[in-house]
Every structure is written in C-alpha cells, then in structure tokens.
Backbone bond lengths (Angstrom), bond angles and torsions (degrees), N, CA, C in turn:
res aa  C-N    CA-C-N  psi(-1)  N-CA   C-N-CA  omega(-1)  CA-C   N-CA-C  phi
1 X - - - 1.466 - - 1.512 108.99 -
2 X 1.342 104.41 140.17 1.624 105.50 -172.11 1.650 107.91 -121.59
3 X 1.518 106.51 107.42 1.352 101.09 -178.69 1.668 121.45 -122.65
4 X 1.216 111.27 149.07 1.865 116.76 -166.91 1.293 88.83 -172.57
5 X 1.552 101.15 116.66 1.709 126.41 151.19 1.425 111.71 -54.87
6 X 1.378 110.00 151.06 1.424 119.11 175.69 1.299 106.79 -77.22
7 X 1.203 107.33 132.22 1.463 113.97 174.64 1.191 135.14 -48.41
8 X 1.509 102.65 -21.64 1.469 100.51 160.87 1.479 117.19 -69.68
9 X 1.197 120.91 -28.28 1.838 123.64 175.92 1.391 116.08 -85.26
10 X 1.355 121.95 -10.80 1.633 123.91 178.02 1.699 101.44 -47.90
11 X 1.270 110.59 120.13 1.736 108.21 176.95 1.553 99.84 -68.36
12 X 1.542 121.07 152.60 1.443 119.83 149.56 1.720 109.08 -124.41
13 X 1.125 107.51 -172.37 1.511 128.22 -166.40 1.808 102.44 -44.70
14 X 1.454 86.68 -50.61 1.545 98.03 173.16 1.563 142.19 -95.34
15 X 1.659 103.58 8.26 1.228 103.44 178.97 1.792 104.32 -131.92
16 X 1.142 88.26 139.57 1.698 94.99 177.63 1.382 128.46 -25.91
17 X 1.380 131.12 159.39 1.668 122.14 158.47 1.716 115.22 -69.45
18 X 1.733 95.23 125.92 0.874 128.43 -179.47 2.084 108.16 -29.30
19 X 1.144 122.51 132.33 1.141 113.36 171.56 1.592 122.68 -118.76
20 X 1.526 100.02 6.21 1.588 105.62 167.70 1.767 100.67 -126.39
21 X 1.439 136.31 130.80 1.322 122.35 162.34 1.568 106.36 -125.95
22 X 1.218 147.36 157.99 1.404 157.27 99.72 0.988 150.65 -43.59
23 X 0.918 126.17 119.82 2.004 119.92 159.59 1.432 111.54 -130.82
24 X 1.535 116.31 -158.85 1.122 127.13 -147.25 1.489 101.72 -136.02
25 X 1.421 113.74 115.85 1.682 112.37 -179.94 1.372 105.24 -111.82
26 X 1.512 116.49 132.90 1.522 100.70 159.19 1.371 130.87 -77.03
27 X 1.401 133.92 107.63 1.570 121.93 177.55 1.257 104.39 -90.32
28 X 1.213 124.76 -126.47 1.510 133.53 164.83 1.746 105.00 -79.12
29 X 0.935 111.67 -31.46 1.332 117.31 167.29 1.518 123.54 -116.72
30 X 1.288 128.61 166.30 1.798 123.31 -173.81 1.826 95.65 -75.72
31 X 1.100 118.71 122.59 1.403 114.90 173.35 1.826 116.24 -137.69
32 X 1.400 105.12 120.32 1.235 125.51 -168.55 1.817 114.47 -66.75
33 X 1.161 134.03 89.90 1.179 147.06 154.71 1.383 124.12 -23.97
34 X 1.283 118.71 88.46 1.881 101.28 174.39 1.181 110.09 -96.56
35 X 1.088 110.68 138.28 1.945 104.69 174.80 1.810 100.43 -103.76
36 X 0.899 126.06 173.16 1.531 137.80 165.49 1.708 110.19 -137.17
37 X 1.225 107.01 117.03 1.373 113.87 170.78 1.500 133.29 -102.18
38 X 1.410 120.09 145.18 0.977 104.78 164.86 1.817 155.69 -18.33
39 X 1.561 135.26 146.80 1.200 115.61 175.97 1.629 110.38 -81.48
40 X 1.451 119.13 110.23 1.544 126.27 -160.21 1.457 96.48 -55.95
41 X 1.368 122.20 -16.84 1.445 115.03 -174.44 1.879 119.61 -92.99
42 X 1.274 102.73 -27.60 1.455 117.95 169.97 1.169 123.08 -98.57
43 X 1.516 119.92 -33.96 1.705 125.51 -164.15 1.514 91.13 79.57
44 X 1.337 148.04 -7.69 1.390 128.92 176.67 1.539 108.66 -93.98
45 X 1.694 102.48 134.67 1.248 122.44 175.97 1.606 121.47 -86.89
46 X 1.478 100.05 71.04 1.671 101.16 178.55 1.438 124.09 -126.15
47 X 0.898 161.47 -125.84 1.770 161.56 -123.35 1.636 94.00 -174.26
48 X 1.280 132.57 51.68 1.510 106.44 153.70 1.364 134.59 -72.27
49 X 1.124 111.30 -165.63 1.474 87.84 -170.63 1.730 113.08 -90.22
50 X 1.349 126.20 -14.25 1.344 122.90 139.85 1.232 115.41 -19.53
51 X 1.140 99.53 -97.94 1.906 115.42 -172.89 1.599 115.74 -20.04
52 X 1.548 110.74 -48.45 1.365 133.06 -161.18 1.559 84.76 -64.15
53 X 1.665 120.80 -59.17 1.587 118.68 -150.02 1.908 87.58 -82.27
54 X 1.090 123.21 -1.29 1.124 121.82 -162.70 1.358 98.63 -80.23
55 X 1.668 118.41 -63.92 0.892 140.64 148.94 1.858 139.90 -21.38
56 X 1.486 92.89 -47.12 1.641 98.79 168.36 1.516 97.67 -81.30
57 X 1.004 127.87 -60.53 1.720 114.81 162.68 1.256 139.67 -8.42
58 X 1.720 109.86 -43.39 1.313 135.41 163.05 1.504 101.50 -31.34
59 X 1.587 87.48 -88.54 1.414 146.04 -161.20 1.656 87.72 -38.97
60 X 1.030 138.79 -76.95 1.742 137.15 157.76 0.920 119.04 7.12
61 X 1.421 89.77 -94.06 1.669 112.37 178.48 1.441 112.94 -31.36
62 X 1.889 106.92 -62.36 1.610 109.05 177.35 1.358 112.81 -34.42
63 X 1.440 113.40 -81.78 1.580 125.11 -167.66 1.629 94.96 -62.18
64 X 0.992 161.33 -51.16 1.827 134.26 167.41 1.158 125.31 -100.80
65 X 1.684 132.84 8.03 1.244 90.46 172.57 1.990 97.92 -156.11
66 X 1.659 83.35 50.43 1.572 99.98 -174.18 1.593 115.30 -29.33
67 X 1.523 111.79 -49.70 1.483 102.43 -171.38 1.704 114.23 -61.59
68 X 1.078 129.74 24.27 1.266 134.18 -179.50 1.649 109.42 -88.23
69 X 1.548 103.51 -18.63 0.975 105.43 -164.39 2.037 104.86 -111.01
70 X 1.575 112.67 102.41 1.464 105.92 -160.99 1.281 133.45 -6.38
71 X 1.515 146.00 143.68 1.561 132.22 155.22 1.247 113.68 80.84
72 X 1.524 122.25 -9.29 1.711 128.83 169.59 1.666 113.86 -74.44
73 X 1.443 99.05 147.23 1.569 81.45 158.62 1.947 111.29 -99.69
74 X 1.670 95.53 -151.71 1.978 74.82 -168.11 1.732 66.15 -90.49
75 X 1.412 119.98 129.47 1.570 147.56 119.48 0.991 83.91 168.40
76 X 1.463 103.87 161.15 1.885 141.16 -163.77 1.517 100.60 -58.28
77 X 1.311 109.84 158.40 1.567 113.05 -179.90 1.753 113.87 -80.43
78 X 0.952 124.97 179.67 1.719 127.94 -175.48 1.353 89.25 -58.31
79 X 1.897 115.24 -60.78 1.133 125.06 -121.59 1.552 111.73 -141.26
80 X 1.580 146.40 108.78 1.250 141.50 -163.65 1.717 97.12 -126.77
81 X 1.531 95.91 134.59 1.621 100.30 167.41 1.213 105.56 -132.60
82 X 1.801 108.48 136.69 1.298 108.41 170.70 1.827 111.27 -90.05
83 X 1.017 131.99 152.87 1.556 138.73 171.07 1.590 122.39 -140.88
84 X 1.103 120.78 137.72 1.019 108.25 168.18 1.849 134.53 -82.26
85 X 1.256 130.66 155.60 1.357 121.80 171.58 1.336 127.46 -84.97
86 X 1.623 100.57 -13.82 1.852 107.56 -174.37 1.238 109.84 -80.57
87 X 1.271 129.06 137.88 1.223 121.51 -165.47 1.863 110.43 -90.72
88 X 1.745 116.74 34.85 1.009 110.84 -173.69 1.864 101.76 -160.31
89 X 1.219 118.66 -15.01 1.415 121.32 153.82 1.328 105.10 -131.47
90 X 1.090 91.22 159.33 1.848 121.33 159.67 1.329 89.96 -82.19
91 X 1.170 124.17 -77.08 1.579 117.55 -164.19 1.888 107.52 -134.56
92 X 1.163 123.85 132.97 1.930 99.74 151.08 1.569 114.42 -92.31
93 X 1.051 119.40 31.21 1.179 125.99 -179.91 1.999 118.67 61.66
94 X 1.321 94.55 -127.27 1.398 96.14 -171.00 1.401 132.62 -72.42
95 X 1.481 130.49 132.75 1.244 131.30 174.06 1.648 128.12 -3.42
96 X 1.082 125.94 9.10 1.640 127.03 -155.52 1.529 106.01 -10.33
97 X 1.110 109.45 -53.99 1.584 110.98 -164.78 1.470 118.18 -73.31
98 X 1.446 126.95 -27.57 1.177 158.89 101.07 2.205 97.42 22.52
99 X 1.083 76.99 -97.07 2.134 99.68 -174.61 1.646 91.60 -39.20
100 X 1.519 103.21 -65.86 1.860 98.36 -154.69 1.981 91.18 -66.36
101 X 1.014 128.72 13.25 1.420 108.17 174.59 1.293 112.86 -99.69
102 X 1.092 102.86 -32.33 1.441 126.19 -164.13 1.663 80.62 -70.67
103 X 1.218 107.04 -79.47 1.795 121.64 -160.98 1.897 106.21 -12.97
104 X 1.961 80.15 -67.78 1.382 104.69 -173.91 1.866 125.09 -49.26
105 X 1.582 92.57 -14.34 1.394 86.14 179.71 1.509 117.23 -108.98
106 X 1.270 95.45 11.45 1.519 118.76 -168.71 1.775 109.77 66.67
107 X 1.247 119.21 63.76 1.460 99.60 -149.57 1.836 80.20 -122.01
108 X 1.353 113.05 94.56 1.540 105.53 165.00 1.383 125.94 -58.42
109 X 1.337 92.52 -40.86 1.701 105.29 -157.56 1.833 107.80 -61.24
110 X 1.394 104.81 -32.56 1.287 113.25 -169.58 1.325 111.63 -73.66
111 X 1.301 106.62 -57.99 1.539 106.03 168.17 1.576 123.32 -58.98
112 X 1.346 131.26 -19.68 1.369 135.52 -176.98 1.873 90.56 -81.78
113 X 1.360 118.30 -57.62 1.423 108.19 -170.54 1.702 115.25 -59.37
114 X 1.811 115.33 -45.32 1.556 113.15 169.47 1.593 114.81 -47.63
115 X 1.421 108.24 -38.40 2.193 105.44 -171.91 1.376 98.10 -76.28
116 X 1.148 121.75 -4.96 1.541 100.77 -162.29 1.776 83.92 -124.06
117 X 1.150 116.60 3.25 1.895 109.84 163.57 1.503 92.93 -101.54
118 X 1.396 140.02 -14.27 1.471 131.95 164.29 1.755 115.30 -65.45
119 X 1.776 96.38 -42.72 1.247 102.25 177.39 1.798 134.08 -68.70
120 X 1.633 100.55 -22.84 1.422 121.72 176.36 1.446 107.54 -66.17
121 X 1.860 115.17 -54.04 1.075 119.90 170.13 1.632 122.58 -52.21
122 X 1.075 127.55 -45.18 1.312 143.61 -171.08 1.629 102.77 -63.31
123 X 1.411 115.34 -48.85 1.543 116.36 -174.71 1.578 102.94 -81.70
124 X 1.136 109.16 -39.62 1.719 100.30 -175.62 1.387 99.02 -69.89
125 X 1.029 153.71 2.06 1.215 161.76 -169.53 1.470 103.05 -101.95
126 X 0.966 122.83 -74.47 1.636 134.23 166.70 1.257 117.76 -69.20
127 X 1.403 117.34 -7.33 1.738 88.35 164.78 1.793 100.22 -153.10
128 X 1.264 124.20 18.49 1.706 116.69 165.31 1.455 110.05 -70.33
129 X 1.457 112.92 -47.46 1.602 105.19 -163.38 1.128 114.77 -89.53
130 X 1.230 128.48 22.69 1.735 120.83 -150.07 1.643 109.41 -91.36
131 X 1.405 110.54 -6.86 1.547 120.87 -179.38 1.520 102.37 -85.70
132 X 1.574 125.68 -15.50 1.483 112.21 -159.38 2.169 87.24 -142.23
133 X 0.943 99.99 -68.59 1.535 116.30 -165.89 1.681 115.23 -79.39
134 X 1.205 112.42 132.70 1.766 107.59 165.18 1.415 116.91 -123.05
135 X 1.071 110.14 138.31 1.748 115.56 -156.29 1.306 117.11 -98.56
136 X 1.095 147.87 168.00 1.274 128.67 -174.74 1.462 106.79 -156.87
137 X 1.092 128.33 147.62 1.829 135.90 -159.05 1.908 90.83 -128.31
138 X 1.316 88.83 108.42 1.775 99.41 165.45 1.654 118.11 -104.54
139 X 1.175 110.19 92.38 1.921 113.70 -172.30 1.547 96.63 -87.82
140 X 1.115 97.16 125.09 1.826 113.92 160.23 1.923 97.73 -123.94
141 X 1.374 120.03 103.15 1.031 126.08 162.03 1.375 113.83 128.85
142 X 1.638 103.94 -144.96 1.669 111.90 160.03 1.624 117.91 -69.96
143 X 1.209 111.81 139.40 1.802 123.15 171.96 1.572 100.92 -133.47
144 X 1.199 107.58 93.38 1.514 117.93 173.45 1.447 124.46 -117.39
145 X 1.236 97.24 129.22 1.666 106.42 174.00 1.544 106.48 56.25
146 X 1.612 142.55 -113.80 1.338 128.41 -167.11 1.397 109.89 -63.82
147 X 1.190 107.05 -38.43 1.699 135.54 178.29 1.619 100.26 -47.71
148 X 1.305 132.97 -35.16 1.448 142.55 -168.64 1.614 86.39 -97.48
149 X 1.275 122.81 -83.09 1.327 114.22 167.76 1.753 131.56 6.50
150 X 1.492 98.34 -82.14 1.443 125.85 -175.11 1.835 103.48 -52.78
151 X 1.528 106.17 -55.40 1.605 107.19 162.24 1.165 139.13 -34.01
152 X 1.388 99.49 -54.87 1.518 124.26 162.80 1.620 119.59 -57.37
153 X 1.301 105.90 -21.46 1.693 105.16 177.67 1.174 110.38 -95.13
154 X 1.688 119.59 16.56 1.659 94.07 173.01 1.581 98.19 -115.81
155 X 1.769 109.60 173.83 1.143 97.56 -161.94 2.017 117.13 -86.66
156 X 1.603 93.93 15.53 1.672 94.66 -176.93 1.502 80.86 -159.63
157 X 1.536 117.73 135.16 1.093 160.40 164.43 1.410 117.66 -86.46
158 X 1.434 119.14 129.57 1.793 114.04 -178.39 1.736 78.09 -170.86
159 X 2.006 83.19 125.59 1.565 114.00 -167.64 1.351 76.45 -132.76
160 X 1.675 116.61 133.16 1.387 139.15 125.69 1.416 121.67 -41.64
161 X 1.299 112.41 153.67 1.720 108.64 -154.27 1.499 91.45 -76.32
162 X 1.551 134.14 -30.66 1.352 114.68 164.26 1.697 152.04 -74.10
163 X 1.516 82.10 19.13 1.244 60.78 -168.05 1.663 111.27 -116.71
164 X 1.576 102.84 -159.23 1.689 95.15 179.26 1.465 108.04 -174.46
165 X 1.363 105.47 172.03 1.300 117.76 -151.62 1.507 119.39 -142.36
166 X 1.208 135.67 143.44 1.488 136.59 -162.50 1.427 121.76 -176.35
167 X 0.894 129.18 122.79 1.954 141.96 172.77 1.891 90.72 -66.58
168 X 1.445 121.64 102.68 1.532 117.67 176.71 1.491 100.68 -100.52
169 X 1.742 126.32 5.94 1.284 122.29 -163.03 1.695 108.06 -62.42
170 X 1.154 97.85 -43.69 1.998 96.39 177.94 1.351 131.88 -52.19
171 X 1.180 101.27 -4.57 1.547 116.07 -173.22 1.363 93.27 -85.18
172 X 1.430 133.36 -18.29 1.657 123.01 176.31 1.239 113.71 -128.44
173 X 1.637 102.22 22.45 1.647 100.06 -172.77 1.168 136.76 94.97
174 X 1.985 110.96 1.47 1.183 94.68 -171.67 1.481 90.84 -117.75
175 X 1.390 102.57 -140.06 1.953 105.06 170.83 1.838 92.18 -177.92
176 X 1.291 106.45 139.93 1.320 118.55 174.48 1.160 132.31 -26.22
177 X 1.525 126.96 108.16 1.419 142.43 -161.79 1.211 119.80 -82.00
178 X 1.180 127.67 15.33 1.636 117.64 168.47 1.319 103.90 -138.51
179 X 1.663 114.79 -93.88 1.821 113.40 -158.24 1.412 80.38 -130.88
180 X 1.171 142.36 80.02 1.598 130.77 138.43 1.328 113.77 -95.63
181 X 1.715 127.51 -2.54 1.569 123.70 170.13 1.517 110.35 -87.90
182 X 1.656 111.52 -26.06 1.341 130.22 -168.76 1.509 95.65 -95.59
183 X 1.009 140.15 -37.73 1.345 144.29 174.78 1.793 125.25 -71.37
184 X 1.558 102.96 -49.04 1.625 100.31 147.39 1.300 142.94 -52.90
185 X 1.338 92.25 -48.50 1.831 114.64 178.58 1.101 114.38 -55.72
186 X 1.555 118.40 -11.12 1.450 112.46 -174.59 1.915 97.28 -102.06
187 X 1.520 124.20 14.58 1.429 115.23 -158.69 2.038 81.33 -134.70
188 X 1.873 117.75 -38.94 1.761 101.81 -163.40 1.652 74.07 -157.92
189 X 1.018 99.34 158.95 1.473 134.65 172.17 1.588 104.05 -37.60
190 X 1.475 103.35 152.75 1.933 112.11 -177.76 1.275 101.87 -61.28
191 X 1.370 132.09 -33.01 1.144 141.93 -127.89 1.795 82.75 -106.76
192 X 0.817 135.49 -58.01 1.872 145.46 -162.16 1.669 83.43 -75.97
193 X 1.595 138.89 -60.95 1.147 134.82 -167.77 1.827 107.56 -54.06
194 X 1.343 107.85 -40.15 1.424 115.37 -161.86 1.482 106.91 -62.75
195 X 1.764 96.02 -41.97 1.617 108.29 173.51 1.852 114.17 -53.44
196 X 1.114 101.25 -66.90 1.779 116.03 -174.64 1.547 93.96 -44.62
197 X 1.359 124.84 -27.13 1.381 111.67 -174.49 1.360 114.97 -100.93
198 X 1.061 118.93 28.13 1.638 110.13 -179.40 1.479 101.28 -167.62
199 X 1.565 120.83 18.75 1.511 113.88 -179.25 1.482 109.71 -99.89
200 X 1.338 103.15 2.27 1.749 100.07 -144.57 1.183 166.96 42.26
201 X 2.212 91.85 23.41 1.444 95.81 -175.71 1.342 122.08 -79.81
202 X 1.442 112.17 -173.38 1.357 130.25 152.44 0.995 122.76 -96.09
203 X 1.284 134.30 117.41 1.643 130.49 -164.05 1.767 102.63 -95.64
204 X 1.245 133.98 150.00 1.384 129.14 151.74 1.082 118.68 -72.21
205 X 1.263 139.55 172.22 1.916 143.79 -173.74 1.914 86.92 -93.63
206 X 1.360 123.29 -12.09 1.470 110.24 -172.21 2.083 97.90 -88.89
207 X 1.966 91.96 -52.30 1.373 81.84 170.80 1.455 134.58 -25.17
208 X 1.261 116.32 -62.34 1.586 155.25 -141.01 1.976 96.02 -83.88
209 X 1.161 109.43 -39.55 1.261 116.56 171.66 1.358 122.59 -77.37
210 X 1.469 111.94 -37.86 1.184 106.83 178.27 1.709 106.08 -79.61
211 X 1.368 131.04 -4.40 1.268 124.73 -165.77 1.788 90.41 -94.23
212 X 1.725 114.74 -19.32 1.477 110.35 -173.91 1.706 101.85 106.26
213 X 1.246 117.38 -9.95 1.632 101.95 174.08 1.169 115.63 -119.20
214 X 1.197 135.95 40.86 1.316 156.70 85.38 1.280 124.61 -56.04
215 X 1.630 123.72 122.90 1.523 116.98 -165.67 1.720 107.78 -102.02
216 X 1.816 112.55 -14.28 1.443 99.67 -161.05 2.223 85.70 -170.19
217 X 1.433 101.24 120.34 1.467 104.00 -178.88 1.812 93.06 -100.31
218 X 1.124 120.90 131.86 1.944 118.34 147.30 1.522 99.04 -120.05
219 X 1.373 111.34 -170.44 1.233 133.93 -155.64 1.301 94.65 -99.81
220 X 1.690 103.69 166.57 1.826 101.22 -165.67 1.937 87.81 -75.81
221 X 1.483 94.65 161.02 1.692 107.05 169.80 1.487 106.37 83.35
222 X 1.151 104.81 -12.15 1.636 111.75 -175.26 1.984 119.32 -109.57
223 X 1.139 121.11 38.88 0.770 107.74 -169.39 1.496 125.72 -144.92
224 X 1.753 97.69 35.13 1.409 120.84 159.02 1.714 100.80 -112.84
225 X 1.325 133.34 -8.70 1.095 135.65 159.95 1.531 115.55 -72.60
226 X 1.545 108.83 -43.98 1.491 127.40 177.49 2.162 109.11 -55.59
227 X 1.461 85.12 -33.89 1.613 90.90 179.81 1.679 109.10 -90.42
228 X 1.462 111.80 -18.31 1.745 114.95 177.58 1.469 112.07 -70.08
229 X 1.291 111.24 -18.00 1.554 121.84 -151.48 1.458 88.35 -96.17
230 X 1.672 124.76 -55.92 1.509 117.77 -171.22 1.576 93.22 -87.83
231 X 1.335 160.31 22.83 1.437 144.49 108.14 1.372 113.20 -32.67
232 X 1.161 115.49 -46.34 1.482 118.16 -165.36 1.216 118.04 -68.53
233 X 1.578 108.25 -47.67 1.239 122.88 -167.36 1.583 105.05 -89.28
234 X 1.407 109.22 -40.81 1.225 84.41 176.92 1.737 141.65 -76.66
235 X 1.950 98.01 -5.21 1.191 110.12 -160.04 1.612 98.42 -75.08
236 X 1.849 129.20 -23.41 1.344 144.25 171.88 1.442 116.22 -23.00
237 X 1.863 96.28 -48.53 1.529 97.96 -178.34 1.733 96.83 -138.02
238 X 1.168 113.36 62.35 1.631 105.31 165.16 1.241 120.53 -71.13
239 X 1.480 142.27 -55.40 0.767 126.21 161.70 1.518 133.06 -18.31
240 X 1.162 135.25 -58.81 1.117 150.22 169.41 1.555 117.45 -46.70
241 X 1.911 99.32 -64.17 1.577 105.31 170.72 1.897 122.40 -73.45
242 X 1.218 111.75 27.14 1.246 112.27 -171.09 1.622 79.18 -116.63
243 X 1.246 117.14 -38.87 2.335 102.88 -164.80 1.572 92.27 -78.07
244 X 1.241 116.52 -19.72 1.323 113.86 175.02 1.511 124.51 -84.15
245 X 1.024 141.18 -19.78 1.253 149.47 95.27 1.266 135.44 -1.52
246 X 1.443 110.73 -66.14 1.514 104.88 169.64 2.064 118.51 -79.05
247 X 1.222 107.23 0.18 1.486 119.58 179.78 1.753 78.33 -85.30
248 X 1.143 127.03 -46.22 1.665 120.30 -152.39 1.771 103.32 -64.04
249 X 1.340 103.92 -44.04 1.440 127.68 177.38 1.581 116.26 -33.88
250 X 2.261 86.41 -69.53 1.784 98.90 177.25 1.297 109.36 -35.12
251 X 1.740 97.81 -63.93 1.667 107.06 -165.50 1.373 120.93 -61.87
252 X 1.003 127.23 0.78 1.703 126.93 -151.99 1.674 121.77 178.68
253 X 1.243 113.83 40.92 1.369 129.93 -173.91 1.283 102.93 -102.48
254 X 2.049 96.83 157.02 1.139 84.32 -167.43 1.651 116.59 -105.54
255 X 1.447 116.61 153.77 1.642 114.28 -151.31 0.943 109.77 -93.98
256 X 1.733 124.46 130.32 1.285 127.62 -168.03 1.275 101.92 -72.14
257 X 1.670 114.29 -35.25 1.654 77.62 -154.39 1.597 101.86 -99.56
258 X 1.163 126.13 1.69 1.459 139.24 170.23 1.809 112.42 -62.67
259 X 1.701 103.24 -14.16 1.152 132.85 -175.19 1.367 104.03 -80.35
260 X 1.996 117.41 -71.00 1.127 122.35 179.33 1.658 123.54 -75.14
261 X 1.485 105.28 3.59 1.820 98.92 161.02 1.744 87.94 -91.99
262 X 1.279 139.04 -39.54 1.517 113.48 164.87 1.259 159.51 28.65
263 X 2.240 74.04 -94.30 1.671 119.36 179.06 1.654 94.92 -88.88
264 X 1.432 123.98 -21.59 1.419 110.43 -171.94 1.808 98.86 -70.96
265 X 1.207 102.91 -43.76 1.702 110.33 -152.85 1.612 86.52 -81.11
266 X 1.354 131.90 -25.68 1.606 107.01 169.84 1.273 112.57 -72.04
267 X 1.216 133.19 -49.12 1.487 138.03 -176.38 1.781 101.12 -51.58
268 X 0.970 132.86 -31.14 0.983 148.65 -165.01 1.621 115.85 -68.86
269 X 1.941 104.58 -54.72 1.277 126.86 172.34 1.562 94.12 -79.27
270 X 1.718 129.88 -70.46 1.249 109.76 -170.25 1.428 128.94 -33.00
271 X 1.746 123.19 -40.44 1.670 100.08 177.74 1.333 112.34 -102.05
272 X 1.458 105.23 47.44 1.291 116.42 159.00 1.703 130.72 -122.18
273 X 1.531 84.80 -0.14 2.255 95.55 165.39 0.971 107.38 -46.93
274 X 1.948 99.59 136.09 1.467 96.83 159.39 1.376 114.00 -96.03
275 X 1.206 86.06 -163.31 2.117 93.51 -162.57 1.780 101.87 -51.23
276 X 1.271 120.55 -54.75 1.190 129.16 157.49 1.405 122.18 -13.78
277 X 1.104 103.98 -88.71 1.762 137.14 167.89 2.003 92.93 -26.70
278 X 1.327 107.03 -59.80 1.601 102.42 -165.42 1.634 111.63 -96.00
279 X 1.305 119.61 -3.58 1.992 121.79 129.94 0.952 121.54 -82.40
280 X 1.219 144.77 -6.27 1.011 129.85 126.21 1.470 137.37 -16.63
281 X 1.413 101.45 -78.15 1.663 126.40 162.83 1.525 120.41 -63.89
282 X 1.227 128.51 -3.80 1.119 120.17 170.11 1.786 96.19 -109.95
283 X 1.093 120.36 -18.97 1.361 113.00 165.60 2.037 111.91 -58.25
284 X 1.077 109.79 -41.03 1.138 125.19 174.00 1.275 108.79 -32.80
285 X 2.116 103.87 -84.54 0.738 120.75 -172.08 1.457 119.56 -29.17
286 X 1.535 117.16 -41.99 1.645 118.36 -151.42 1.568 87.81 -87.73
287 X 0.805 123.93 -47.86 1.606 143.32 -173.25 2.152 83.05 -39.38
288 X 0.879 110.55 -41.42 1.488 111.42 -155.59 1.799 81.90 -87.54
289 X 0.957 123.10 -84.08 1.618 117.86 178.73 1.135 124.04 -33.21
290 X 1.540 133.11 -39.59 1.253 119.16 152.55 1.262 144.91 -42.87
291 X 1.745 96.68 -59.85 1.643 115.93 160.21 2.141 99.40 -45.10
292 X 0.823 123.52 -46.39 1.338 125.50 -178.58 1.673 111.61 -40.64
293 X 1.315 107.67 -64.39 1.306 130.63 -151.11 1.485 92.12 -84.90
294 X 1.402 134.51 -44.61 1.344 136.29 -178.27 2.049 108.02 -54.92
295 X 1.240 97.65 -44.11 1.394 113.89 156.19 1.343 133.52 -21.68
296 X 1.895 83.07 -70.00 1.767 90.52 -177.00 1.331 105.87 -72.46
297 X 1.432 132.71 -27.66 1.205 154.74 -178.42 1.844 114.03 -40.44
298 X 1.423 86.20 -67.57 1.995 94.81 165.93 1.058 110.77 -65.36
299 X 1.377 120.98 -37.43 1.755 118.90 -163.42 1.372 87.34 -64.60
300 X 1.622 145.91 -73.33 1.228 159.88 -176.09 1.587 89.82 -30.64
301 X 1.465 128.62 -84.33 1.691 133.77 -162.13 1.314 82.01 -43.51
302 X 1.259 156.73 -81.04 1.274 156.88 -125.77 1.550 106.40 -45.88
C-alpha cells in the first residue's frame, strides 16, 4: 500500500494536525482513500472552516495534479472513498460553535464565505470527477447535517447496519446550508426530501435503503470489505457504468447556483435567531461536549 497526504494537508511545525489525509489502495482498481479526522482541539468531527479549505485543497490537487498523491498516474484514480476516523460519526456536520460566533458578532460576511466553501466542496465532489472517477461515501456511525450532505454527494453510498443519519438543523432554526434538497432529489421526490429536512428525525442506514438513498447496508466492522466488493464488481464493466453515470449527472446534477441562493437564504435566516432559536444551539453544542467527554471517560475505564 502506497500512502502520501496531499501536500496541502502535510502538518508542519506551525500548522495544526492535518484533518483530511489520503492514500492509495489497490482494489481491482487504484482507489484513493480519504480519511477525515477529528477537530485535534475538540475531539468533534465536524466542518470547520479548516477542514472545508482542507478539503477544497483535496479536491485541486485531485482534478490537476493527481500524481501528488503516491502510486497514481497524472489523471484521477478509478475510485475515491471518503471515511471517517471517529469511531462514532462520519460527520456532526457543521461548525456549531463556528455559527453562534459569527451570529453574535453580527458577522454575515463570514458565515456567507464558510457555506459557500462547504458548498464549493460539496459540488466539486459531486460533479468534477464524473467523466473518469466514481466516489464512494463509507458511514460507520452518525451522518448529520453536512456530514449527511457530504454522503449524499458521492456517487455510491455504503452504511453499516448501525448507523444513521438526520438534518438536526431545525431544532435551532436553521435547515441545511448547501445541496441536501439538490442532493436528495436526485435519490426521492422534493416532497419526501423537504420532509427528512425539517422533521427532525433520525433515519436508520436500513430505513434509508429501503427508501433507495442508501445504496448498500454490511455489518458493523465490515465496511471497507463492503467497499472492496463493489470495486470489484463494479470495475467488470466501468466503462459502461461511468456513460451511465455521467448521463445521471446531465440529467440530475447538482446546481451550483440553486446552491448559492441556498447559502444566501441560510445566512439570511441565521442572523435572524431568536434568543430561543440561539439556546437552542448552544444547548446543542454542550450536549455534543458532554457526549464527548463521557467518551473519553469509558475509553479511560476501559
């Protein structure tokens, strides 16, 4: 196995640990590994604005200057999977702590430029490689809010039987800031997406499959094997499933700029919480640090 971070994520003396890395697996085809790591400063696995530039960084490199990344040649690999490293989300999605700073300082600009570096990432994700590469989203855990998002942007989905997934933004007033209407819509009707986004459930990975937006359930621990198996199979007839793919794209891609009226109309509602709306979100927040700390807590008894 041949592995090397993109140079844009190589940590140095002076910059934090890396929170996106890569390498290079051989399946049946060369397929590029993303991991996503934790925030080294919280233990929470969400979208700051690091990660995001971390991430469009990726995304670069991929589409020009693939051989950067070990064992490639210069064009993109067959095959890219994102995964997570926390052993309890894929993602919690968005910055929380992030929003209430911004809010509090009245700071539009900041928050309009971070949703719309979520949103850059999210589309180059779903629609740069679609002529050569197919991407694939491996969830072991929680996938919430961007974290559900980001899943949703690859072109094959594979959920472990535990896990699950949910838009929790309404619970403080807001609702998902980039492509989760453009990103569903391409799996059930506006009308079923509109629901999932404003009911506040928790979906199961069994639910989610049987609705069709879930593409493939295995068992927990199993689900870098679960992703070796559709390498295999699918690499038989890529050719074929790639024009079919990119026909899926024409018809049903997701729209940038249907994207950035979005991020306008969230930025829009965000500095408009009321007091409510923004205890709300700091109820969250702690809710998330606790669950954190209870964590390190067993890991320690262990």
């Amino acid at each position: 196995m041949n592995m090397l971070a993109p140079l844009s994520a190589v940590p140095s003396a002076s910059r934090a640990p890396s929170r996106v890395s890569a390498h290079v697996r051989q399946l049946a085809e060369k397929t590029l590994w993303v991991m996503m790591n934790p925030n080294p400063e919280t233990s929470v696995q969400n979208f700051t604005p690091d990660i995001v530039e971390e991430f469009s960084a990726l995304i670069e490199t991929l589409k020009h200057s693939p051989e950067t990344f070990g064992g490639l040649p210069p064009s993109a690999p067959a095959y890219a999977v994102i995964q997570s490293s926390h052993p309890a989300y894929f993602s919690q999605g968005g910055d929380l702590s992030f929003f209430l700073d911004c809010i509090r300082r009245r700071d539009a600009k900041q928050l309009y430029d971070y949703s719309i570096g979520c949103l850059d990432v999210l589309h180059g994700w779903s629609t740069k490689f679609k002529d050569s590469m197919t991407t694939i989203a491996l969830v072991e855990g929680r996938a919430l809010g961007g974290g559900f998002e980001l899943a949703l942007s690859a072109d094959y989905l594979v959920a472990t039987e535990g896990s699950s997934f949910g838009f929790p933004e309404i619970m403080f007033g807001l609702f998902p800031c980039t492509g989760a209407m453009g990103l569903l819509t391409q799996r059930v009707s506006p009308r079923v997406a509109e629901r999932m986004m404003t009911n506040k459930r928790i979906y199961t990975a069994r639910e989610l499959f049987d609705m069709g937006i879930v593409d493939e359930i295995c068992q927990d621990g199993e689900g870098a094997l679960a992703v070796e198996r559709f390498v295999e199979n699918h690499a038989k007839r890529r050719k074929s499933r790639l024009k079919v793919q990119q026909a899926r794209q024409r018809f049903a891609g997701l729209d940038y700029e249907e994207g950035v009226q979005v991020v306008e109309d969230w930025v829009e509602v965000a500095m408009q919480l009321s007091p409510d709306e923004i205890r709300s979100m700091e109820m969250l927040i702690m809710m998330q640090q606790s669950e954190l700390q209870a964590a390190r807590e067993d890991r320690l008894a262990a």
